[in-house]
C-alpha positions as CSV (number, residue, x, y, z in Angstrom):
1,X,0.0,0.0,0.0
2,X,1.0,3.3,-0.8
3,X,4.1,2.1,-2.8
4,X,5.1,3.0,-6.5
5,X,3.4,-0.1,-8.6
6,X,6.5,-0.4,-10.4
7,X,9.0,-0.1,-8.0
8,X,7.2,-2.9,-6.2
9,X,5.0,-4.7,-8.9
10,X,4.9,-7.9,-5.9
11,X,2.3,-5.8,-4.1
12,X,-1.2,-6.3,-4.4
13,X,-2.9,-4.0,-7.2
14,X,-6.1,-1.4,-5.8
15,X,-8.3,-3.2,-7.4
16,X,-7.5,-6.7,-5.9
17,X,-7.0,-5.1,-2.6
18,X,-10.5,-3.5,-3.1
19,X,-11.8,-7.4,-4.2
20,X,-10.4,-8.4,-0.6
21,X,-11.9,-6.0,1.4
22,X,-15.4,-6.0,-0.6
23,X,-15.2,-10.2,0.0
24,X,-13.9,-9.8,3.7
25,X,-16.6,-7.5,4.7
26,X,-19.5,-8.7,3.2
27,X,-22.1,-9.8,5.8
28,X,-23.2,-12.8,4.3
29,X,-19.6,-14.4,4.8
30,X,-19.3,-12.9,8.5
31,X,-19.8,-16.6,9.6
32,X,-17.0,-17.8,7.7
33,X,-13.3,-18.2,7.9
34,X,-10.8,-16.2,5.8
35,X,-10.0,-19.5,4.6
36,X,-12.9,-20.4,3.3
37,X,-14.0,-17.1,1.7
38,X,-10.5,-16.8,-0.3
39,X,-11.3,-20.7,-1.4
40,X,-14.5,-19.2,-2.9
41,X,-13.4,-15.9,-4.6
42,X,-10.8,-18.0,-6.4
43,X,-13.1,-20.7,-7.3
44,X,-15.0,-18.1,-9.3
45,X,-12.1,-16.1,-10.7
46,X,-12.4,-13.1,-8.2
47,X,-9.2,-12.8,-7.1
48,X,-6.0,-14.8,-8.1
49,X,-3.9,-14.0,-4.9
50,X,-2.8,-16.8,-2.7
51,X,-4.3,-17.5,0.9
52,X,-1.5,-16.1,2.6
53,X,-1.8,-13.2,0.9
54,X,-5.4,-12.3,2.3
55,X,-4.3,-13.2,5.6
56,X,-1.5,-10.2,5.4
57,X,-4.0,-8.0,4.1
58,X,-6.8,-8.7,6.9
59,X,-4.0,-8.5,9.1
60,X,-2.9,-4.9,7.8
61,X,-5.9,-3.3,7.6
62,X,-7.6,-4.7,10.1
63,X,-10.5,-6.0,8.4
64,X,-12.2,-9.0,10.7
65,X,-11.2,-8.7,14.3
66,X,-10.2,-12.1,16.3
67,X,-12.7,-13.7,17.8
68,X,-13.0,-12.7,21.5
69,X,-13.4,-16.4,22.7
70,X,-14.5,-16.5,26.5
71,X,-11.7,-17.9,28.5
72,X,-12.0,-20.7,30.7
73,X,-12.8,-19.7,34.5
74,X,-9.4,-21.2,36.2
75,X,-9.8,-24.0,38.6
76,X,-8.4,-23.8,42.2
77,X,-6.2,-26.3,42.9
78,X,-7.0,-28.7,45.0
79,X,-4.4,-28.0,48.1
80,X,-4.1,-29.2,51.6
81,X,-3.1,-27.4,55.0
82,X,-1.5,-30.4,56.2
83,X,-1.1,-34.2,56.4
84,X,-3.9,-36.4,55.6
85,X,-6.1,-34.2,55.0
86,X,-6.7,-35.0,51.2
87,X,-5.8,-38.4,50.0
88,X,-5.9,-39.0,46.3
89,X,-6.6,-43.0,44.8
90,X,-6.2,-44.2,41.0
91,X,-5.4,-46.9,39.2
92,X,-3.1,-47.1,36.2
93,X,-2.2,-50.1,33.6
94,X,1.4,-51.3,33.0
95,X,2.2,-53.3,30.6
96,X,5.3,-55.8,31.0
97,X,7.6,-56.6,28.4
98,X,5.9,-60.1,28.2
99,X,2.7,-58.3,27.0
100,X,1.0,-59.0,30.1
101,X,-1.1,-55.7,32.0
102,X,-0.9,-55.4,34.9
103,X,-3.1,-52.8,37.4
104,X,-1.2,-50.5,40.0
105,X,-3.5,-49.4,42.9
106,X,-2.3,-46.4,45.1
107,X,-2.9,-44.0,47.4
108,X,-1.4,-40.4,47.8
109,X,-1.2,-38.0,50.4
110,X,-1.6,-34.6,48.9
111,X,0.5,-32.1,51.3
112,X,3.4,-34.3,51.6
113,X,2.7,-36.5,48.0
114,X,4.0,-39.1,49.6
115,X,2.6,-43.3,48.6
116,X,0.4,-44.7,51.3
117,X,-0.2,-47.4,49.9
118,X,0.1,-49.5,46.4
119,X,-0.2,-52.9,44.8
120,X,-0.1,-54.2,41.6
121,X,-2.9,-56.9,40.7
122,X,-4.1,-58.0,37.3
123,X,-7.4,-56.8,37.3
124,X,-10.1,-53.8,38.0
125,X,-12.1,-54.9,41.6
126,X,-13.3,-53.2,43.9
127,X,-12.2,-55.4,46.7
128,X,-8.8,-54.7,46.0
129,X,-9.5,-51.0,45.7
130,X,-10.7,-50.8,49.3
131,X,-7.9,-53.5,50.6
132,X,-5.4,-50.5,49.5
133,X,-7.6,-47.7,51.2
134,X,-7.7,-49.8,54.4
135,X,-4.1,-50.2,54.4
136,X,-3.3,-46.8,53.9
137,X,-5.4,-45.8,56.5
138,X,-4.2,-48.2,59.0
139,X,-0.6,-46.6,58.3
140,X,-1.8,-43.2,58.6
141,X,-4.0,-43.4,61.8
142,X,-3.7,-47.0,63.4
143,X,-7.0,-47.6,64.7
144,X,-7.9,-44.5,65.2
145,X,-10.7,-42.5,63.4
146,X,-9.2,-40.0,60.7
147,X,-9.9,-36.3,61.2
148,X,-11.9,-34.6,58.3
149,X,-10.2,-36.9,55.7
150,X,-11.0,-36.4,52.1
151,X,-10.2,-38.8,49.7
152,X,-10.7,-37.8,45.8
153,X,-10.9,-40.8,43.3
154,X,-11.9,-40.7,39.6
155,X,-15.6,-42.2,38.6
156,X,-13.8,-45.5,37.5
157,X,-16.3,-48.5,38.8
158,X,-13.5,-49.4,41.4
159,X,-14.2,-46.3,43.1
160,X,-17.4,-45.3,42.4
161,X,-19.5,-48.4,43.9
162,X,-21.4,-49.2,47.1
163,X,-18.5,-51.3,48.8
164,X,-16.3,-48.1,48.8
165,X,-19.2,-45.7,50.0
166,X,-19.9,-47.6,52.7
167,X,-16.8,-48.3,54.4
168,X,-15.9,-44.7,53.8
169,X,-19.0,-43.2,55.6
170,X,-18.6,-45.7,58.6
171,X,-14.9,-44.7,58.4
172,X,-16.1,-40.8,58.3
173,X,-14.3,-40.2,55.4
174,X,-15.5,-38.1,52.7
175,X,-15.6,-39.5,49.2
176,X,-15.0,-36.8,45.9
177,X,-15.6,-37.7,42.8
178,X,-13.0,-35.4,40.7
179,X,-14.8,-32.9,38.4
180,X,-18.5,-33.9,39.6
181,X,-18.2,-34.1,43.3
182,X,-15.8,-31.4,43.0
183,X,-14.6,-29.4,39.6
184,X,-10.9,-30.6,40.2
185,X,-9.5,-33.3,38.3
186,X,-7.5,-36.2,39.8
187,X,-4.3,-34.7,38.0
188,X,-2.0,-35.1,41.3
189,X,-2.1,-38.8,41.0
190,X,-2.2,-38.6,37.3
191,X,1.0,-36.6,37.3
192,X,2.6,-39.2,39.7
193,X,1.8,-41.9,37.5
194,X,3.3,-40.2,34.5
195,X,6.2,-39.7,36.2
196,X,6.5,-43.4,37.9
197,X,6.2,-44.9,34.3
198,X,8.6,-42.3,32.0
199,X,11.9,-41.9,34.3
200,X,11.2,-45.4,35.9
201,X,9.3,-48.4,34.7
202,X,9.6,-47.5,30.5
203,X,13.6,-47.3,31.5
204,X,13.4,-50.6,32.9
205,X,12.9,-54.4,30.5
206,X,10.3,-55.5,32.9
């Protein structure tokens, strides 16, 4: 723009410029992407200019604003004050080098992210799901009752049953369900496990 056409013949002429802007800014194409306009006016010899092209023009002059998308509200992270206060409990699959899978069950502290509990069985149950809670438990507290304990589990079937309810509400512990008791996710554990399998067991021919 504004440049001698024959000092610079690479520039776009008025008249294609014009084309962009009269294409750009026509209301029946305020739905659709730059993309798919430009695909259009070439498809019906309106403008022989390449996608790109457009794109530098909108962007000089400013013709179709960004979208203002609505950002996502940011989560608080689930946090503890101290010690068992929130436990997290997941299950993850490892596969040996044999092919066989294999299920790790554990239980994480969140203040100090330190393993409760764990075992390794080779399938999905309940029963061992609340044989690891009860463990971990036991190591935490003895016999005592826990103090406004929290445990947050994903809505896998091992955690989300009747067995596990039960035994949590006579054990007055509060079960979370992560992102529909409450809208945190279970990434704690998640990140553990990530970590557990990439600088550890993947290094490893087990």
């Amino acid at each position: 723009l504004n440049l001698c056409a024959k000092r610079h013949p690479n520039q776009a002429t008025p008249h294609e410029v014009n084309t962009i802007c009269a294409w750009l800014k026509n209301p029946q194409f305020q739905h659709w992407s730059i993309h798919a306009i430009w695909a259009t006016a070439f498809k019906y010899n309106k403008t022989y200019l390449s996608k790109n092209t457009w794109y530098t023009y909108n962007a000089y002059l400013k013709l179709r604003p960004k979208a203002n998308l609505p950002q996502k509200p940011k989560k608080t992270p689930l946090r503890a004050c101290q010690i068992n206060r929130i436990w997290h409990a997941d299950i993850t699959i490892f596969k040996t080098a044999d092919g066989n899978k294999y299920f790790i069950y554990t239980v994480l502290d969140n203040f100090s992210r330190r393993i409760l509990d764990w075992q390794i069985h080779t399938r999905v149950s309940a029963k061992h799901r609340l044989n690891s809670i009860k463990n971990a438990l036991k190591f935490a507290f003895g016999s005592k009752i826990p103090p406004q304990l929290q445990l947050v589990t994903d809505a896998g079937p091992e955690n989300n049953n009747r067995t596990i309810k039960e035994f949590l509400q006579n054990a007055a512990v509060q079960l979370s369900i992560a992102q529909i008791d409450i809208p945190q996710s279970n990434s704690m554990m998640e990140a553990f496990y990530h970590t557990a399998k990439y600088r550890y067991l993947y290094q490893k021919p087990i």
